[in-house]
Gaussian input, Z-matrix of N, CA and C with variables (Angstrom, degrees):
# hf/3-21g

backbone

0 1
 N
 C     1     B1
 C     2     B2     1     A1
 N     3     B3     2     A2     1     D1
 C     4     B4     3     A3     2     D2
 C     5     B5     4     A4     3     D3
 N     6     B6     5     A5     4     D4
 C     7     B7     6     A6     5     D5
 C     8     B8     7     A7     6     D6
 N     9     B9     8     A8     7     D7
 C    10    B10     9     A9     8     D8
 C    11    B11    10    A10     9     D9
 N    12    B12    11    A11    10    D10
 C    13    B13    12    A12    11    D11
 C    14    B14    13    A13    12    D12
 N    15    B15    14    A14    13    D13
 C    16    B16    15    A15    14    D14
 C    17    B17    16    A16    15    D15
 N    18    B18    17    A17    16    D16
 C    19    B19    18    A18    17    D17
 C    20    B20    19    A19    18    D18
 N    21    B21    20    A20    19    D19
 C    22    B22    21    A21    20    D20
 C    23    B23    22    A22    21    D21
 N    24    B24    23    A23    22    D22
 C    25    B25    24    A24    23    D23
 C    26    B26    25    A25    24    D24
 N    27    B27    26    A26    25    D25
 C    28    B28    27    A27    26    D26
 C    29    B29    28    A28    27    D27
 N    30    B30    29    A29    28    D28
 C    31    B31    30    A30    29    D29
 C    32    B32    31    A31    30    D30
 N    33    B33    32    A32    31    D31
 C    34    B34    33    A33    32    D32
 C    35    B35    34    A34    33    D33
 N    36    B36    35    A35    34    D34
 C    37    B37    36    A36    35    D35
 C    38    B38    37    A37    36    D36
 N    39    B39    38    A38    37    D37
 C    40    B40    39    A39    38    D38
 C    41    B41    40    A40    39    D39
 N    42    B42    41    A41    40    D40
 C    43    B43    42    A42    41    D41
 C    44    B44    43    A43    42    D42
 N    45    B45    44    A44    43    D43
 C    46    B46    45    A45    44    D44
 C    47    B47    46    A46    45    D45
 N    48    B48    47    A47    46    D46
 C    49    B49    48    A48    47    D47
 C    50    B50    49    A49    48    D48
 N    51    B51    50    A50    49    D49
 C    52    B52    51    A51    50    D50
 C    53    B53    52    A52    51    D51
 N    54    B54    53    A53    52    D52
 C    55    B55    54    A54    53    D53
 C    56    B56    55    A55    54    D54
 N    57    B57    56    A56    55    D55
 C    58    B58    57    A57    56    D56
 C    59    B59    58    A58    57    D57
 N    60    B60    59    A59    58    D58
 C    61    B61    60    A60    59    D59
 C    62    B62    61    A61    60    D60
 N    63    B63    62    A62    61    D61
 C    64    B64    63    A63    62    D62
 C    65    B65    64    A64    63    D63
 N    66    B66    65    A65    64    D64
 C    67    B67    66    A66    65    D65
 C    68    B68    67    A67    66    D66
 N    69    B69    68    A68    67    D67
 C    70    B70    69    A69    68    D68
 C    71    B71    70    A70    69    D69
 N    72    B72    71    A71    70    D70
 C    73    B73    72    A72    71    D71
 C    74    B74    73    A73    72    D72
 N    75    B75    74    A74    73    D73
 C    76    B76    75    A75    74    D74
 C    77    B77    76    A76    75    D75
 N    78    B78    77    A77    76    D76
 C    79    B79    78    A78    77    D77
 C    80    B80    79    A79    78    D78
 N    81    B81    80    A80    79    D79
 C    82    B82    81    A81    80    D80
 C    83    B83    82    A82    81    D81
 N    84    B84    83    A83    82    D82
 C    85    B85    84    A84    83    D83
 C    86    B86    85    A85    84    D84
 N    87    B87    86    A86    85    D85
 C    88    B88    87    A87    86    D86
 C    89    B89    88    A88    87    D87
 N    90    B90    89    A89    88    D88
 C    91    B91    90    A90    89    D89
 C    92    B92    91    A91    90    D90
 N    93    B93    92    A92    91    D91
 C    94    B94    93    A93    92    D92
 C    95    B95    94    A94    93    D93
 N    96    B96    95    A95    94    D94
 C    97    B97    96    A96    95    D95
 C    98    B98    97    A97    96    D96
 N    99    B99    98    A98    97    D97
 C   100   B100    99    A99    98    D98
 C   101   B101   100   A100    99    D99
 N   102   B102   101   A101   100   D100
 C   103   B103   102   A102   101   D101
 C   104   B104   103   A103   102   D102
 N   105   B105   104   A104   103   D103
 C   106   B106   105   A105   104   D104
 C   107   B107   106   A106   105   D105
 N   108   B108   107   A107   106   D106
 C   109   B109   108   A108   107   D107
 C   110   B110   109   A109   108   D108
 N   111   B111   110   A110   109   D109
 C   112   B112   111   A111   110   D110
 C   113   B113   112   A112   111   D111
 N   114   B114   113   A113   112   D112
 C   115   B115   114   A114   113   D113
 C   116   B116   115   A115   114   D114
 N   117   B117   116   A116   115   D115
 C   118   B118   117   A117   116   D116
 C   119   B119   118   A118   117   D117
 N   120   B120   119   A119   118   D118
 C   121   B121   120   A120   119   D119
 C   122   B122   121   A121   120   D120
 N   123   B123   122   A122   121   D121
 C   124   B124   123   A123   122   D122
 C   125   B125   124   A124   123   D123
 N   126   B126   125   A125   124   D124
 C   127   B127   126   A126   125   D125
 C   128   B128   127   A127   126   D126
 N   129   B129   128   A128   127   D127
 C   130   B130   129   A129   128   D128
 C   131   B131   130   A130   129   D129
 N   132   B132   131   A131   130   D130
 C   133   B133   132   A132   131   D131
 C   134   B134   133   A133   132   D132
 N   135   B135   134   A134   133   D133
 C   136   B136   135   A135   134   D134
 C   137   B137   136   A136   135   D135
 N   138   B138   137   A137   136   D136
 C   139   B139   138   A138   137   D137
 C   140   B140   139   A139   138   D138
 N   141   B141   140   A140   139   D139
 C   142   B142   141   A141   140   D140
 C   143   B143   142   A142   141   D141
 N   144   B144   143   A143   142   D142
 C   145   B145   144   A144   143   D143
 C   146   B146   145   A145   144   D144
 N   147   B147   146   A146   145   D145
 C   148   B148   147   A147   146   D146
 C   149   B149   148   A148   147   D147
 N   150   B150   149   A149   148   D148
 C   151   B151   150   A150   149   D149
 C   152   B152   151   A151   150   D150
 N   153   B153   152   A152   151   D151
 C   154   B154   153   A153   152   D152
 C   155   B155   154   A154   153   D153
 N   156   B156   155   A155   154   D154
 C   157   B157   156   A156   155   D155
 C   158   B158   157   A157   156   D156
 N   159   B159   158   A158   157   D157
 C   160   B160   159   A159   158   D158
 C   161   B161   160   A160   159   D159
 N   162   B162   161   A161   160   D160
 C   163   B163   162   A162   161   D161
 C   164   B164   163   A163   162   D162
 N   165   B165   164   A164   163   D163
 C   166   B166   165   A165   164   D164
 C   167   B167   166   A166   165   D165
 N   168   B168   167   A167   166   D166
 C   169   B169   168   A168   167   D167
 C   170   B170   169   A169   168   D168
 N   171   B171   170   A170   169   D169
 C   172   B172   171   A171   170   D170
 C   173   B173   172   A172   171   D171
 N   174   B174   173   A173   172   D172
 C   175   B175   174   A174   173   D173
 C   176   B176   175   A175   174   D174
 N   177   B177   176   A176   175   D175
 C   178   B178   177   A177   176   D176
 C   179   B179   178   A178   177   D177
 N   180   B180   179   A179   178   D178
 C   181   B181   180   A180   179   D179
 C   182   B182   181   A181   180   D180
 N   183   B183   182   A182   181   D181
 C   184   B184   183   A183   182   D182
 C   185   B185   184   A184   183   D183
 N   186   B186   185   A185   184   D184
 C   187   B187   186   A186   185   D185
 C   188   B188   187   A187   186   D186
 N   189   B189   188   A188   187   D187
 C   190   B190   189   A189   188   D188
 C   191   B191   190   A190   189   D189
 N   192   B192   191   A191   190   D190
 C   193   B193   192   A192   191   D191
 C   194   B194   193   A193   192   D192
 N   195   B195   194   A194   193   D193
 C   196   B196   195   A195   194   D194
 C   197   B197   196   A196   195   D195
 N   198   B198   197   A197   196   D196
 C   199   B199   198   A198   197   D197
 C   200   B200   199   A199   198   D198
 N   201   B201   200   A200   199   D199
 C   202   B202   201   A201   200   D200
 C   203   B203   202   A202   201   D201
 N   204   B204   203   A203   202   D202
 C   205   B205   204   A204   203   D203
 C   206   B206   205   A205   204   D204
 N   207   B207   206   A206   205   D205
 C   208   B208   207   A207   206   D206
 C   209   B209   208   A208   207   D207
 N   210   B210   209   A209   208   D208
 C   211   B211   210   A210   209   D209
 C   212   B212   211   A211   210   D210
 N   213   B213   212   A212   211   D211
 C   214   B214   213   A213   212   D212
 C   215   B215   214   A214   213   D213
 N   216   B216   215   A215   214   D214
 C   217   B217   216   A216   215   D215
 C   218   B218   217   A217   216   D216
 N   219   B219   218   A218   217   D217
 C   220   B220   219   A219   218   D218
 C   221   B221   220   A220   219   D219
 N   222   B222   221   A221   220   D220
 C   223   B223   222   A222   221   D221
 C   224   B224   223   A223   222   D222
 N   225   B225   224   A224   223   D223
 C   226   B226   225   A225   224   D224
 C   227   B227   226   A226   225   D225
 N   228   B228   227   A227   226   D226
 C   229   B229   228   A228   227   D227
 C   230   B230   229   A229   228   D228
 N   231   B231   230   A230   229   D229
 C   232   B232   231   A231   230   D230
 C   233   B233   232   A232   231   D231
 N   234   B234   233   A233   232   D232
 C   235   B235   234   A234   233   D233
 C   236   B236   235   A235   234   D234
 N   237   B237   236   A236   235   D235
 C   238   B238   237   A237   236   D236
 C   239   B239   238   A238   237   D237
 N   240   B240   239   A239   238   D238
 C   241   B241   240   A240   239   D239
 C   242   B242   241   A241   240   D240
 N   243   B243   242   A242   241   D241
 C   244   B244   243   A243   242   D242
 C   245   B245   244   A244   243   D243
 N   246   B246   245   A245   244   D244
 C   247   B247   246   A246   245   D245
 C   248   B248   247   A247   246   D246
 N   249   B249   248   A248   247   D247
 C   250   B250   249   A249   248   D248
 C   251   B251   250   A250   249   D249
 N   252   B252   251   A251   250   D250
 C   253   B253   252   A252   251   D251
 C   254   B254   253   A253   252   D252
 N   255   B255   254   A254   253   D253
 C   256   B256   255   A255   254   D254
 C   257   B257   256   A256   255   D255
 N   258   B258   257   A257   256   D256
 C   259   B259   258   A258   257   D257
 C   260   B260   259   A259   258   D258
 N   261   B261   260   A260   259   D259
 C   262   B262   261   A261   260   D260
 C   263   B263   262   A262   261   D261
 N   264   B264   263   A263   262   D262
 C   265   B265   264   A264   263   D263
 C   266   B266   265   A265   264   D264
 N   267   B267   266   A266   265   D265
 C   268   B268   267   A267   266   D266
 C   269   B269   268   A268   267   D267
 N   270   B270   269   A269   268   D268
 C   271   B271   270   A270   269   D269
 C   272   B272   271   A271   270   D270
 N   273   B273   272   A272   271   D271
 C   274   B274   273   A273   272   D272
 C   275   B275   274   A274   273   D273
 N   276   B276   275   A275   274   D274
 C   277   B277   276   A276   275   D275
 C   278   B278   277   A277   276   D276
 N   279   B279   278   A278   277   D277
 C   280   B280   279   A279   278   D278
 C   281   B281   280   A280   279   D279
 N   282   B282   281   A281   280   D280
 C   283   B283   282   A282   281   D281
 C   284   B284   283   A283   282   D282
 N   285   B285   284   A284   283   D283
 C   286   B286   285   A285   284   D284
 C   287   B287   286   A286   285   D285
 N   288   B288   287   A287   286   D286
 C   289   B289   288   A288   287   D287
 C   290   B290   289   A289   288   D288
 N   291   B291   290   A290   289   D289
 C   292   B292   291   A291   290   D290
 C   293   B293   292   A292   291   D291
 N   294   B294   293   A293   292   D292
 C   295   B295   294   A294   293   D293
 C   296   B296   295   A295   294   D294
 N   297   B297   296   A296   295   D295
 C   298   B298   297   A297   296   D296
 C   299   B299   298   A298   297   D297
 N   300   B300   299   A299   298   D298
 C   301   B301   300   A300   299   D299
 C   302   B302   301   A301   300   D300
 N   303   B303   302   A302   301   D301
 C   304   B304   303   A303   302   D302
 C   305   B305   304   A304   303   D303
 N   306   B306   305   A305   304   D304
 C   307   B307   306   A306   305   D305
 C   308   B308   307   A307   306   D306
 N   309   B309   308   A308   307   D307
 C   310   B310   309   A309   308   D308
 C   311   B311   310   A310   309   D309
 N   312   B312   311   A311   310   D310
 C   313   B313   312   A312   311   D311
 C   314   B314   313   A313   312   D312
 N   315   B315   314   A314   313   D313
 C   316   B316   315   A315   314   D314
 C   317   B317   316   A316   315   D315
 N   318   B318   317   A317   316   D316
 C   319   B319   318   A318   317   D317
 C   320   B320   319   A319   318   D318
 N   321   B321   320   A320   319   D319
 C   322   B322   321   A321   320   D320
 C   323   B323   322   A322   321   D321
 N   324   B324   323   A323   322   D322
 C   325   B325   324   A324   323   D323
 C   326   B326   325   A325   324   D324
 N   327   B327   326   A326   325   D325
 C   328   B328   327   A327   326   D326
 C   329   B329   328   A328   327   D327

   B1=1.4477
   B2=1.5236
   B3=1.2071
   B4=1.5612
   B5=1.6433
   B6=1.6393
   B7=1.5835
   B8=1.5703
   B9=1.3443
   B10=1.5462
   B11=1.7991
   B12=1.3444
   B13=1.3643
   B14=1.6343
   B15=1.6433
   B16=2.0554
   B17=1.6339
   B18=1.8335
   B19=1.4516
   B20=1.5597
   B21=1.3701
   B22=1.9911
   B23=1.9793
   B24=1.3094
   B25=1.0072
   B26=1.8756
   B27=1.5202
   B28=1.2871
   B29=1.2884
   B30=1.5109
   B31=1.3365
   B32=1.7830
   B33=1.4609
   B34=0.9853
   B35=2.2205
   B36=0.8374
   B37=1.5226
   B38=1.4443
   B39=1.4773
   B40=2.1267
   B41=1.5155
   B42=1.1450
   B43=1.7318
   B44=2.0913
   B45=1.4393
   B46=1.4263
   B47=1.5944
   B48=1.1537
   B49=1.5568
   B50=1.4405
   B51=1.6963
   B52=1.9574
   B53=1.5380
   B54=1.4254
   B55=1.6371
   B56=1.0497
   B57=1.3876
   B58=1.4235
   B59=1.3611
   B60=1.5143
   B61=1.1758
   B62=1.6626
   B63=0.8885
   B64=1.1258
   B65=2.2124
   B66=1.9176
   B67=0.9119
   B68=2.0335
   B69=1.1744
   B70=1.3381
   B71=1.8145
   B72=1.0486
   B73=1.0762
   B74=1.7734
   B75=1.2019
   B76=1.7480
   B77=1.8353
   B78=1.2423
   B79=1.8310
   B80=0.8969
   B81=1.4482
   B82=1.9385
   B83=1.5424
   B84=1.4878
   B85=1.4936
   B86=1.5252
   B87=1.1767
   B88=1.4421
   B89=1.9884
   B90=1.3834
   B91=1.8812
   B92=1.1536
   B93=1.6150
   B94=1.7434
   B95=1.6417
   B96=1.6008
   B97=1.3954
   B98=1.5543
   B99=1.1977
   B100=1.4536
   B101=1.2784
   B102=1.2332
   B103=1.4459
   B104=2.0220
   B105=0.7759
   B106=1.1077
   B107=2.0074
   B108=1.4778
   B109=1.5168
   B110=1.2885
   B111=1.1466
   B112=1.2122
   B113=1.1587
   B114=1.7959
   B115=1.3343
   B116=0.9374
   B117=1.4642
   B118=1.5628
   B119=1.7009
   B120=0.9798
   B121=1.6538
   B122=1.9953
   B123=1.5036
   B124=1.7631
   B125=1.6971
   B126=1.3909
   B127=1.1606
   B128=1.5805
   B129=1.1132
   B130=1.4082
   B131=1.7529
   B132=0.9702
   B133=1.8494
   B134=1.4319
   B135=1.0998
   B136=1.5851
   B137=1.7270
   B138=0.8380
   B139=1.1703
   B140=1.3080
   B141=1.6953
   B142=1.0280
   B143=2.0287
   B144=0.8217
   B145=1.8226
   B146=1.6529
   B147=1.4454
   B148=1.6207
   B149=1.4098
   B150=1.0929
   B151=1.7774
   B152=1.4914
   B153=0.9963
   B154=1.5761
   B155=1.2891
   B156=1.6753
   B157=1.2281
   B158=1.8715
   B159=1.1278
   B160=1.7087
   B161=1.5292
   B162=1.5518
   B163=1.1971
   B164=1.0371
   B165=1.3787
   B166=1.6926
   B167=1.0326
   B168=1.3949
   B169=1.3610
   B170=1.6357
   B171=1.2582
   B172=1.3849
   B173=1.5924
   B174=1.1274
   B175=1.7598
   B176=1.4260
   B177=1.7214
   B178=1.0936
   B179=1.2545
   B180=1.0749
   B181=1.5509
   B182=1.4602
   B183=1.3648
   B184=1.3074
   B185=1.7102
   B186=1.6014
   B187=1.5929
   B188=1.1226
   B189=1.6126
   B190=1.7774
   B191=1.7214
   B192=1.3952
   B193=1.7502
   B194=1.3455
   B195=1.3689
   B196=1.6358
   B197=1.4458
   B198=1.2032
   B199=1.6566
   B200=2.1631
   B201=1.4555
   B202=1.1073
   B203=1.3370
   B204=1.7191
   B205=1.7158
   B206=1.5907
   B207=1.4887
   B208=1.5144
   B209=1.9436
   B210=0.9352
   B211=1.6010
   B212=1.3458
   B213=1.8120
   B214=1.3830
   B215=1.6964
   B216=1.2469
   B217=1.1590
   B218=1.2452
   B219=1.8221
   B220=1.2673
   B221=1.1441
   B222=1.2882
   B223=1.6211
   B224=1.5141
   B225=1.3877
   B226=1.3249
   B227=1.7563
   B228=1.6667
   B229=1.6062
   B230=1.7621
   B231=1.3116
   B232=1.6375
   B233=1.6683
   B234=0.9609
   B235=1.8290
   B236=1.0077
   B237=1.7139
   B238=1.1785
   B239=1.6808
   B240=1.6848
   B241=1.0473
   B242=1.6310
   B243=1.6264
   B244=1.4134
   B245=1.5185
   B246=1.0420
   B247=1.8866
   B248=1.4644
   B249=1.7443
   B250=1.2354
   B251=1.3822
   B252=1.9524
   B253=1.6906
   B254=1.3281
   B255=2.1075
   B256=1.0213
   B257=1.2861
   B258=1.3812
   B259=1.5949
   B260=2.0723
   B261=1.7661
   B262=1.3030
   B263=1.5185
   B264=0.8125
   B265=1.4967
   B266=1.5929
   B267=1.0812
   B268=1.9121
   B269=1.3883
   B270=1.3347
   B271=1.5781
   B272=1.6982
   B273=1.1368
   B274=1.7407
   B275=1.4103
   B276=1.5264
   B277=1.9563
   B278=1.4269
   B279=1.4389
   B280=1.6523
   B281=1.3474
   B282=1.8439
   B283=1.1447
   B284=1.6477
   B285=1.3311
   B286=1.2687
   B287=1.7139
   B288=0.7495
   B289=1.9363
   B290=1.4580
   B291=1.6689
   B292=1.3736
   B293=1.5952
   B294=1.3687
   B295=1.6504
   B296=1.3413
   B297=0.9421
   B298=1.3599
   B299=1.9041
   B300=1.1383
   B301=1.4669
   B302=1.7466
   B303=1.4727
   B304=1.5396
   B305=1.2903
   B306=1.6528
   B307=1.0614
   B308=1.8846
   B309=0.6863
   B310=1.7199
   B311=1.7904
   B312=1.1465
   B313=1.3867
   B314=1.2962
   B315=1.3558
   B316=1.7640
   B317=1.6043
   B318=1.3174
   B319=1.3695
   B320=1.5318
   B321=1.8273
   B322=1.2944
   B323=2.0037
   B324=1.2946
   B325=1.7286
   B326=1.4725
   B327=1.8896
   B328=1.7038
   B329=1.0562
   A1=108.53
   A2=125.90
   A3=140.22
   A4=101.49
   A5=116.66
   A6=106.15
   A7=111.07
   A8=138.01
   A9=175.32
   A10=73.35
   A11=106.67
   A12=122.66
   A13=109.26
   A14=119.80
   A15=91.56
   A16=85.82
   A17=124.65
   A18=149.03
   A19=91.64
   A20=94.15
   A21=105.25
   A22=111.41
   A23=96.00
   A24=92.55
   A25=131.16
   A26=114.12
   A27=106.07
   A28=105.84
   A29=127.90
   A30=110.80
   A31=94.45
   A32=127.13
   A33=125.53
   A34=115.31
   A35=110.31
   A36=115.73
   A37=127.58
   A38=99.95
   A39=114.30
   A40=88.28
   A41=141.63
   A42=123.76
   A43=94.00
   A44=98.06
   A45=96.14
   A46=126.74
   A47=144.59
   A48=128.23
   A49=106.50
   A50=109.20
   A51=99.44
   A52=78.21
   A53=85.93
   A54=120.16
   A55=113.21
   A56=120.72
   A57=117.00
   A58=87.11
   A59=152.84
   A60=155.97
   A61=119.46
   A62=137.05
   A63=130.23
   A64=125.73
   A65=109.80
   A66=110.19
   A67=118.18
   A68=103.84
   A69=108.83
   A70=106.50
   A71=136.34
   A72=142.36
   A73=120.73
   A74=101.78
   A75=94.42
   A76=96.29
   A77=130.11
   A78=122.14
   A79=95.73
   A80=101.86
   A81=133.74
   A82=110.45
   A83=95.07
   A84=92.82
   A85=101.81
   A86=108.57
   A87=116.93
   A88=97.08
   A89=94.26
   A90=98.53
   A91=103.77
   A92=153.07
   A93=152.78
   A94=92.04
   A95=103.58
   A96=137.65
   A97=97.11
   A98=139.72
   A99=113.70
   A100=139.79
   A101=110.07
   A102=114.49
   A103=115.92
   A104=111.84
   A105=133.10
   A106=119.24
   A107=124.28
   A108=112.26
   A109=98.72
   A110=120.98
   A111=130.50
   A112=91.16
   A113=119.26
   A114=153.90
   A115=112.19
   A116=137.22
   A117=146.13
   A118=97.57
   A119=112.65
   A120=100.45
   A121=105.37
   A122=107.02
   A123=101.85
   A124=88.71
   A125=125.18
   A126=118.62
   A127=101.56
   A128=138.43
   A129=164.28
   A130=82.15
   A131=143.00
   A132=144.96
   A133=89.78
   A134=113.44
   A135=118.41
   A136=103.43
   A137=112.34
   A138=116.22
   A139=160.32
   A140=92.25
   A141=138.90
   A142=118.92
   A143=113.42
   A144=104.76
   A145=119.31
   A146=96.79
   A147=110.30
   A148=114.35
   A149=108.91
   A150=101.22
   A151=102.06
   A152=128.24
   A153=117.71
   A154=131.47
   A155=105.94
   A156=120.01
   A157=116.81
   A158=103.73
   A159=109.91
   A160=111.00
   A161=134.10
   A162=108.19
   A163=141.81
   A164=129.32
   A165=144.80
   A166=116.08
   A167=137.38
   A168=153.41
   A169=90.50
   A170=136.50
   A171=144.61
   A172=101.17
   A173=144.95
   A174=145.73
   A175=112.15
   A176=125.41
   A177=118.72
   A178=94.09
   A179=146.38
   A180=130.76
   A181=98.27
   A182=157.04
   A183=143.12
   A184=108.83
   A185=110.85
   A186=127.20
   A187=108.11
   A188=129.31
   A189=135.60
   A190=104.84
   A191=91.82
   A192=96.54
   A193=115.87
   A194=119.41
   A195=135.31
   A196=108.56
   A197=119.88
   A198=131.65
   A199=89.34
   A200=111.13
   A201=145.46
   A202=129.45
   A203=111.21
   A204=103.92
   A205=82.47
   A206=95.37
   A207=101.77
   A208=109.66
   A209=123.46
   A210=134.11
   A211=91.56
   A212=119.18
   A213=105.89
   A214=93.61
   A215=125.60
   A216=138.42
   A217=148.32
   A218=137.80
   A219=136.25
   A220=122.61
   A221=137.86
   A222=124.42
   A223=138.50
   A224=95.13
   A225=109.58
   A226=122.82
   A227=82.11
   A228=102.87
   A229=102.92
   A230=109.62
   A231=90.75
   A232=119.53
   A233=106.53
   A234=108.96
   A235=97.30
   A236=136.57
   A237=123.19
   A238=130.69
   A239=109.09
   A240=98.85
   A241=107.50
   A242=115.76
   A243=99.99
   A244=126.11
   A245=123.56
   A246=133.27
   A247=74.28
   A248=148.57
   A249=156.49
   A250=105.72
   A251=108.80
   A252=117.66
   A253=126.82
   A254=113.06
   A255=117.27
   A256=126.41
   A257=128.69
   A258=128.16
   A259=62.67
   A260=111.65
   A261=122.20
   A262=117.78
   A263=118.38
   A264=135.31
   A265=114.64
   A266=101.44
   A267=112.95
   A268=105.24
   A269=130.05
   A270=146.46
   A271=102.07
   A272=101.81
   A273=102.68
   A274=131.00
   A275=89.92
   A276=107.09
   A277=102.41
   A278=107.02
   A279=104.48
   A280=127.31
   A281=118.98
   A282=113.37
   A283=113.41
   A284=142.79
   A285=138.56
   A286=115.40
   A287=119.87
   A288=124.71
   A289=104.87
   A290=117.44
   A291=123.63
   A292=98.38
   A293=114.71
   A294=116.54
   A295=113.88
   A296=122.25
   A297=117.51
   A298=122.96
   A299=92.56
   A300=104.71
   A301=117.88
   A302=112.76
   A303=111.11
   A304=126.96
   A305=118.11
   A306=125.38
   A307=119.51
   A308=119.14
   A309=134.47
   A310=79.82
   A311=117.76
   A312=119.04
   A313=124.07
   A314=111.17
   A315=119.82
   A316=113.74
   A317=112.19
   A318=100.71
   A319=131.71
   A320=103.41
   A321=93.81
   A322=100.47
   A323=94.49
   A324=87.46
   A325=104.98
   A326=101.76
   A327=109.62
   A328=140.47
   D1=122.82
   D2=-171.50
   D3=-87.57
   D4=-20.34
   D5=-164.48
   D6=-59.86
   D7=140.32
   D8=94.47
   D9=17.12
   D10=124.75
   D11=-177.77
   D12=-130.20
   D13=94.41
   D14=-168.23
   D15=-105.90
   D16=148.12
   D17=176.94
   D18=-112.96
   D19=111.94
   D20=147.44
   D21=-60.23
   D22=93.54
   D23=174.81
   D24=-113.49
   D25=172.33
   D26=-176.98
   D27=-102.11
   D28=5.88
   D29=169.92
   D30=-166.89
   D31=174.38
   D32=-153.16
   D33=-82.47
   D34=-24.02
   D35=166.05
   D36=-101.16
   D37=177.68
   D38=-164.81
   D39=-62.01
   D40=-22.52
   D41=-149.20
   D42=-102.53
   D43=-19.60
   D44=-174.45
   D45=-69.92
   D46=143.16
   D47=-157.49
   D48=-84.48
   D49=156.44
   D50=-174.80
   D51=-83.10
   D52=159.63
   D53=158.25
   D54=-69.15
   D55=145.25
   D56=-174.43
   D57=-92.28
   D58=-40.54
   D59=167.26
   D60=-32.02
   D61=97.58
   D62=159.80
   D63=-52.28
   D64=-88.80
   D65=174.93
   D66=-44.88
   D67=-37.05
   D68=-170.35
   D69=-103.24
   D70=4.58
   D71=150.10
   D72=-12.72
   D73=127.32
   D74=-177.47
   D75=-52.79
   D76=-29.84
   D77=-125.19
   D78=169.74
   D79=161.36
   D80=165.74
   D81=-137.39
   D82=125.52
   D83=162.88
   D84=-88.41
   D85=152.39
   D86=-178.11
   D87=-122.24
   D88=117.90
   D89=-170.59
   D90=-99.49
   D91=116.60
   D92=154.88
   D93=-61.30
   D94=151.92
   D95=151.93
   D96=-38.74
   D97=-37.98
   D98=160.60
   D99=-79.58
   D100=-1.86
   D101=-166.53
   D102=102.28
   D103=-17.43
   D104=169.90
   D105=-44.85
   D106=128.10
   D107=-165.60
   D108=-135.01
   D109=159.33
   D110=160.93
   D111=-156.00
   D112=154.17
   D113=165.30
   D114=-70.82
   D115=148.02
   D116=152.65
   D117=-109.31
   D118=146.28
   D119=168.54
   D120=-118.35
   D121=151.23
   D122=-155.65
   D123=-120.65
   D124=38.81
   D125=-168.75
   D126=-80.95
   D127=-43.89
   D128=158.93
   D129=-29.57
   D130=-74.85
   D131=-151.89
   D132=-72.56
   D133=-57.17
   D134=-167.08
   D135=-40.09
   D136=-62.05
   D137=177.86
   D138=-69.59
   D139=-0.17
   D140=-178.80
   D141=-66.31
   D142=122.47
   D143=-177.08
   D144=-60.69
   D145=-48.29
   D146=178.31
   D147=-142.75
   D148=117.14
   D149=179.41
   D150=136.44
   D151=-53.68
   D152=178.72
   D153=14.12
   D154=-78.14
   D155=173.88
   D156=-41.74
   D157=-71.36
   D158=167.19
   D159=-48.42
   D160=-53.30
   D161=165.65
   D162=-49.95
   D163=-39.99
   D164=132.64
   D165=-12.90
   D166=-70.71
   D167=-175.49
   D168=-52.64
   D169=-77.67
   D170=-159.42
   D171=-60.25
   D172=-40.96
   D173=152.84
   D174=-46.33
   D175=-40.14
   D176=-172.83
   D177=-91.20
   D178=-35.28
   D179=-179.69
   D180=-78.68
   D181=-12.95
   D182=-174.62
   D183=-95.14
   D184=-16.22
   D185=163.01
   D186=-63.39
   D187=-27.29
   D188=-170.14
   D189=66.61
   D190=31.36
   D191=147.95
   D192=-54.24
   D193=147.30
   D194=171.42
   D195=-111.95
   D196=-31.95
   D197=-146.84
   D198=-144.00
   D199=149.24
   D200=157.63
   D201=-131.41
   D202=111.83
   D203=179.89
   D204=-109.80
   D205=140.41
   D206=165.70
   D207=-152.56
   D208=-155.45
   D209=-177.99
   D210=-100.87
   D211=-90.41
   D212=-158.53
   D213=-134.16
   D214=141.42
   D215=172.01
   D216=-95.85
   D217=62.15
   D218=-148.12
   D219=-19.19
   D220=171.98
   D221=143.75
   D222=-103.27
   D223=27.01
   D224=154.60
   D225=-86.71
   D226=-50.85
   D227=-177.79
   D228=-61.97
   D229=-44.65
   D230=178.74
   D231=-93.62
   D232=-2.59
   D233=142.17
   D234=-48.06
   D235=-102.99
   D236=-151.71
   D237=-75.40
   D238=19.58
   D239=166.01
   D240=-100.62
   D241=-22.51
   D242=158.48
   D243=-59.53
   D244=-42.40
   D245=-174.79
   D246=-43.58
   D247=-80.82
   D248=-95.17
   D249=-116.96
   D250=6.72
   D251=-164.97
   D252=26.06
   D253=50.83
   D254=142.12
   D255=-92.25
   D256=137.66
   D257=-139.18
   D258=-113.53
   D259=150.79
   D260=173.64
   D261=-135.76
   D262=127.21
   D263=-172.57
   D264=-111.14
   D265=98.70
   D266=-171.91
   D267=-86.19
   D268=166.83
   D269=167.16
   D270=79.64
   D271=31.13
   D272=149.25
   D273=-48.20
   D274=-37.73
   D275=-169.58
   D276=-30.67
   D277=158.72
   D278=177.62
   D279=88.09
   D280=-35.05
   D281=-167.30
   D282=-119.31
   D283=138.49
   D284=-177.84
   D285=-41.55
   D286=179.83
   D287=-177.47
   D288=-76.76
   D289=-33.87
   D290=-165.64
   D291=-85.18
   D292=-62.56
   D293=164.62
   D294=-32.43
   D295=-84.91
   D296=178.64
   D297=-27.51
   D298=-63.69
   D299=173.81
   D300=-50.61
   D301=-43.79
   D302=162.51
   D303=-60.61
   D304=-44.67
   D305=167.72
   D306=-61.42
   D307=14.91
   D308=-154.15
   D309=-129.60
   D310=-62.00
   D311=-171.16
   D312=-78.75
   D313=-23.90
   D314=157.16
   D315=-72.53
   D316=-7.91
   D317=-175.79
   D318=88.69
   D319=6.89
   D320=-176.32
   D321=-111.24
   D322=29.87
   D323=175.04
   D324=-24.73
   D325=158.51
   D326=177.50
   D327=-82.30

């Protein structure tokens, strides 16, 4: 599977737990069709008064995310991650960045 995979995460690698937070999220791991990661860091959103969520959304679609696992997802923020054809998958909470992401790839998203 080639799909651009981004995890609300609490710290920068697969072993770190997703955030249940989306807009205010520490981070995203961003996963390639190879396995491959790189970090975004969301400290800039975090801090933000109003808007977060949509700023988030606009980083993960400019990463060429396809897919979002996260905890819980506004409906602003996933407005504009549909406009941006990121497909989002909520109720991650609980599971590491790498878990999540396999389970996403077996097909049993939550």
């Amino acid at each position: 599977m080639n799909t651009i995979i981004a995890v609300s995460s609490e710290g920068p690698g697969l072993d770190d737990a997703v955030d249940p937070r989306f807009g205010r999220a520490a981070g995203f791991v961003v996963v390639d069709g190879a396995g491959g990661t790189r970090y975004l860091d969301n400290g800039g959103s975090q801090a933000m008064a109003h808007g977060a969520g949509i700023e988030s959304a606009r980083r993960i679609a400019e990463a060429g995310a396809k897919v979002l696992l996260s905890g819980v997802v506004g409906p602003k923020a996933a407005g504009a991650l549909a406009a941006a054809g990121v497909a989002v998958v909520e109720g991650m909470e609980g599971l590491t960045v790498g878990e999540a992401v396999a389970r996403y790839r077996a097909g049993q998203g939550a």
